[in-house]
C-alpha positions as CSV (number, residue, x, y, z in Angstrom):
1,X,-60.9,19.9,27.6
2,X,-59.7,20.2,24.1
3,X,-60.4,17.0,21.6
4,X,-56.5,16.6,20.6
5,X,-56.6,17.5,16.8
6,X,-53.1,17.1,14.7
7,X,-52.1,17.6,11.3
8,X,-51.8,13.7,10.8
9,X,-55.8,12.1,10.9
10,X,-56.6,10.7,14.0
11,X,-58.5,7.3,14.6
12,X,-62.0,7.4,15.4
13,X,-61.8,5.0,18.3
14,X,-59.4,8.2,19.8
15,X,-62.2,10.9,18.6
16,X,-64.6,8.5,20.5
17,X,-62.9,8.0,23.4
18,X,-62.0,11.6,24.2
19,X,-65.8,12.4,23.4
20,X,-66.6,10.3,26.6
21,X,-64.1,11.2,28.6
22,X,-65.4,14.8,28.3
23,X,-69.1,13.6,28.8
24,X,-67.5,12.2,32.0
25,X,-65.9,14.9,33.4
26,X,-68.3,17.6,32.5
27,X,-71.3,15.9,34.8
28,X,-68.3,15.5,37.5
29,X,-67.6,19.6,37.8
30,X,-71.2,19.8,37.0
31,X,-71.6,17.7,39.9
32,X,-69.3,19.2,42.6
33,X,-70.4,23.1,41.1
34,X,-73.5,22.4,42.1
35,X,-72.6,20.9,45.9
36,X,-70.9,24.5,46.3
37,X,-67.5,23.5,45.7
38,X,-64.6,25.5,44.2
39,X,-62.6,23.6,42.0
40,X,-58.4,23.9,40.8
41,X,-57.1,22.6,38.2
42,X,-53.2,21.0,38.4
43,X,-52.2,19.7,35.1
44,X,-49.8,16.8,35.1
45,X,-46.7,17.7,37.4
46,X,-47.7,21.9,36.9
47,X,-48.7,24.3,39.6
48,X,-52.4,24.2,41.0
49,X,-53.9,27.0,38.9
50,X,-56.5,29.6,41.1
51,X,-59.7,27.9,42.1
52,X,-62.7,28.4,40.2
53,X,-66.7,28.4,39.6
54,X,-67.0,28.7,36.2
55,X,-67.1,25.6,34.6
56,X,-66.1,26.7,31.3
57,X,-63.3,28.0,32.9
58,X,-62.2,24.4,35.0
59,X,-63.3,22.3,31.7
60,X,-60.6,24.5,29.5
61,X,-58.0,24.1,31.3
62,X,-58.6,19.9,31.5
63,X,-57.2,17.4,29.1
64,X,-54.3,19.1,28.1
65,X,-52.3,16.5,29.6
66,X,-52.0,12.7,30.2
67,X,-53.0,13.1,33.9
68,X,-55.2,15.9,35.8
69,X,-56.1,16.3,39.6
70,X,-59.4,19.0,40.4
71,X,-58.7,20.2,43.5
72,X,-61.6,20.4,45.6
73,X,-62.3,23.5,47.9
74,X,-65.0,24.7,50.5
75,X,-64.7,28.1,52.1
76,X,-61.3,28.4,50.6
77,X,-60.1,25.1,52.5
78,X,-59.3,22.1,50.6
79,X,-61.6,19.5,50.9
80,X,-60.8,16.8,48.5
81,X,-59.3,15.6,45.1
82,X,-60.4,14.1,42.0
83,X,-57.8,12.3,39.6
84,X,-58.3,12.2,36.1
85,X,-56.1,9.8,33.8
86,X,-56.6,10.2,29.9
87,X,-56.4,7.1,27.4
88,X,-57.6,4.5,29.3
89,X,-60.2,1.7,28.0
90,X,-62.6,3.4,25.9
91,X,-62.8,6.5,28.1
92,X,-65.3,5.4,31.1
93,X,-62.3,5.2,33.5
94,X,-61.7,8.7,33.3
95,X,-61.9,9.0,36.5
96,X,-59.2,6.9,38.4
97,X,-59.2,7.9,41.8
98,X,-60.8,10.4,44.3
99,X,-61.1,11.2,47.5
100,X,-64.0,9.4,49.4
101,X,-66.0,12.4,50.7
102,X,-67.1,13.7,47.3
103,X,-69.0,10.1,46.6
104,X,-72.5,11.4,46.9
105,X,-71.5,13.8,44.2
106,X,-69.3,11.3,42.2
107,X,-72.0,8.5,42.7
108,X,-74.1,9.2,39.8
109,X,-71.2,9.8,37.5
110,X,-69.7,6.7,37.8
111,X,-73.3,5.1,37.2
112,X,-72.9,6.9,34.1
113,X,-69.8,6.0,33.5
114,X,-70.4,2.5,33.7
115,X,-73.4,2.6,31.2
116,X,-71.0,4.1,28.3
């Protein structure tokens, strides 16, 4: 997930924000890697790109958009979603919405989330 950088300065508050928002999602793929998952990317209204274990990989191709599903997989079948929407608050709302099977992974994320 790329910290937006521009020719023109950008606030600190934005800097901040983003720097939490990637804190968030990293220990969410982190999470869900570590379950066994496979996860997609699909960036704003784009195509789902080929699912993935590499998390450099998945966390690249985040953040380059105002909105971001993960598409979850298991043994190549889709399992479950995870929708990211950038810009909110201060960044610990990252994570919007998801699908409620992948809770015992997303548990301890949003725990963290809620101490930022």
């Amino acid at each position: 997930m790329p910290i937006v950088t521009t020719a023109y300065p950008v606030a600190a508050s934005v800097t901040k924000r983003q720097k939490i928002e990637r804190a968030i999602i990293s220990r969410a793929v982190t999470a869900l890697l570590g379950s066994g998952y496979w996860l997609a990317v699909c960036q704003g209204d784009e195509e789902e790109q080929p699912a993935s274990r590499y998390k450099r990989q998945i966390m690249k191709l985040l953040g380059e958009c105002d909105e971001d599903r993960i598409i979850v997989y298991r043994d190549k079948t889709r399992v479950g979603w995870v929708y990211l929407v950038y810009g909110n608050d201060q960044g610990e709302t990252v994570i919007t919405d998801y699908t409620v099977n992948l809770e015992p992974q997303l548990a301890p994320v949003n725990a963290y989330a809620e101490t930022l």
